[in-house]
C-alpha positions in Angstrom: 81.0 110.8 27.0 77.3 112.1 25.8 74.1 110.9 27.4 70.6 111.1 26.4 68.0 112.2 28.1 65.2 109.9 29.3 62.5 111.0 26.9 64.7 110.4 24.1 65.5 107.5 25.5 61.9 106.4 25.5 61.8 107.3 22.3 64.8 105.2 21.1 62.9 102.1 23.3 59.4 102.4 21.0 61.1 102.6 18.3 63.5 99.5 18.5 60.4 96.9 17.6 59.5 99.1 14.1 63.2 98.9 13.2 62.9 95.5 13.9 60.3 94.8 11.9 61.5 96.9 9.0 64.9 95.1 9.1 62.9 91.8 8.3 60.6 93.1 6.0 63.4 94.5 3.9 62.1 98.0 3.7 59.3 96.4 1.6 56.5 98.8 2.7 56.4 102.4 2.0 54.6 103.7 4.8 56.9 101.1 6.9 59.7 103.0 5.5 58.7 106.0 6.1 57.5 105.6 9.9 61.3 104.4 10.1 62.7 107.6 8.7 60.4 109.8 11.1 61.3 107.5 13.8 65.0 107.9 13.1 64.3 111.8 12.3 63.1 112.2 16.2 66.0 110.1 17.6 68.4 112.6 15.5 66.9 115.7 17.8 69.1 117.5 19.6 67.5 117.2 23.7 68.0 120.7 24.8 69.0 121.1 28.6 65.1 121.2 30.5 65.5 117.8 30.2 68.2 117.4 32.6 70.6 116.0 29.9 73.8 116.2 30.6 76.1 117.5 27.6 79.9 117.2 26.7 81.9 119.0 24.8 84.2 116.2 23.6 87.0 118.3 22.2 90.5 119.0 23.6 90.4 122.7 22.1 86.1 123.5 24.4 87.0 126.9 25.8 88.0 127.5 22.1 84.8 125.9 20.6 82.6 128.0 23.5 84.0 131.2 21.9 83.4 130.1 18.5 79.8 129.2 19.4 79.3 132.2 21.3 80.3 134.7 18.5 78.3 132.4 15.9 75.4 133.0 18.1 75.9 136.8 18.3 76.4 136.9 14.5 73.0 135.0 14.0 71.2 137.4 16.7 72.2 140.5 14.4 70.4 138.9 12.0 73.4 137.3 9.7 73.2 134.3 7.8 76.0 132.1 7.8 77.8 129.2 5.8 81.0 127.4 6.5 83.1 129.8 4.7 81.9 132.7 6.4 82.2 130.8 9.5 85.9 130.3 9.1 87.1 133.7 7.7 85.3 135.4 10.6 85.8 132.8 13.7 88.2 130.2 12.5 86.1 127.2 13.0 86.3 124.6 10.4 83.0 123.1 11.8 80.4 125.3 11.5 78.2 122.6 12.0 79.4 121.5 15.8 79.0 124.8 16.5 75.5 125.1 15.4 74.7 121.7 16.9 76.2 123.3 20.2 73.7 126.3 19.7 71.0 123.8 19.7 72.4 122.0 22.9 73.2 125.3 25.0 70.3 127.0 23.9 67.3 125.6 22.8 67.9 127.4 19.7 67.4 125.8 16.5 68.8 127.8 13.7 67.1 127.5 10.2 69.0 126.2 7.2 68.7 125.7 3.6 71.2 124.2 0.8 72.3 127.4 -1.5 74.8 127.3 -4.2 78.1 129.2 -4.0 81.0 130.0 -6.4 84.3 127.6 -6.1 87.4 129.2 -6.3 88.0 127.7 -9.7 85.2 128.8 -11.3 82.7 125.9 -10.2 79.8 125.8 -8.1 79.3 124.1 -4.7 76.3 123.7 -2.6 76.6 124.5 1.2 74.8 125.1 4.1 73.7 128.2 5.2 72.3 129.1 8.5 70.2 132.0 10.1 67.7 132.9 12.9 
């Protein structure tokens, strides 16, 4: 179970009328739009742990994924940047992204990201996420 901490509760509360009001408007209005998407944007925050939110790890495998985030962490601090192939070749973790989202949790730590391009395997390209401190 995850809960959310009261100020992002409040925040969920104020915005409930715009969403409202967007949902009967039909996303008409650009500016109604975009208030929505900020709204939505600072609902999608990750409450770091001052705020006396209570976090779970809902996995079966969480001293496993502590590791993981742990050595991600310590591979970010060295001043690395990461994507989700690196992050399975050197810590086995097919979800780079849980882990980072558990960096931002544990930590207060927000990583900073940006789309790149890679090479496939056959040839291609791919764009993925890459992450860094």
């Amino acid at each position: 179970m995850k809960t959310i901490s009261n100020q992002d509760a409040d925040t969920l509360v104020r915005a409930l009328p715009l969403l409202r009001a967007m949902h009967l408007n039909n996303l008409a209005d650009e500016n109604t739009r975009r208030r929505a998407v900020l709204a939505l944007r600072r609902l999608e925050r990750k409450p770091n742990l001052k705020d006396d939110t209570i976090m779970a790890n809902i996995n079966d495998n969480a001293a496993q994924s502590a590791s993981q985030t742990k050595q991600i962490l310590e591979y970010l601090r060295a001043g690395n940047r990461i994507t989700p192939l690196e992050a399975l070749r050197l810590f086995g973790t097919m979800r780079l992204n849980a882990r980072i989202w558990d960096i931002e949790c544990l930590t207060g730590i927000r990583p900073k990201r940006e789309r790149v391009r890679v090479q496939t395997a056959n040839g291609g390209t791919a764009i993925v996420m890459q992450y860094w401190l």
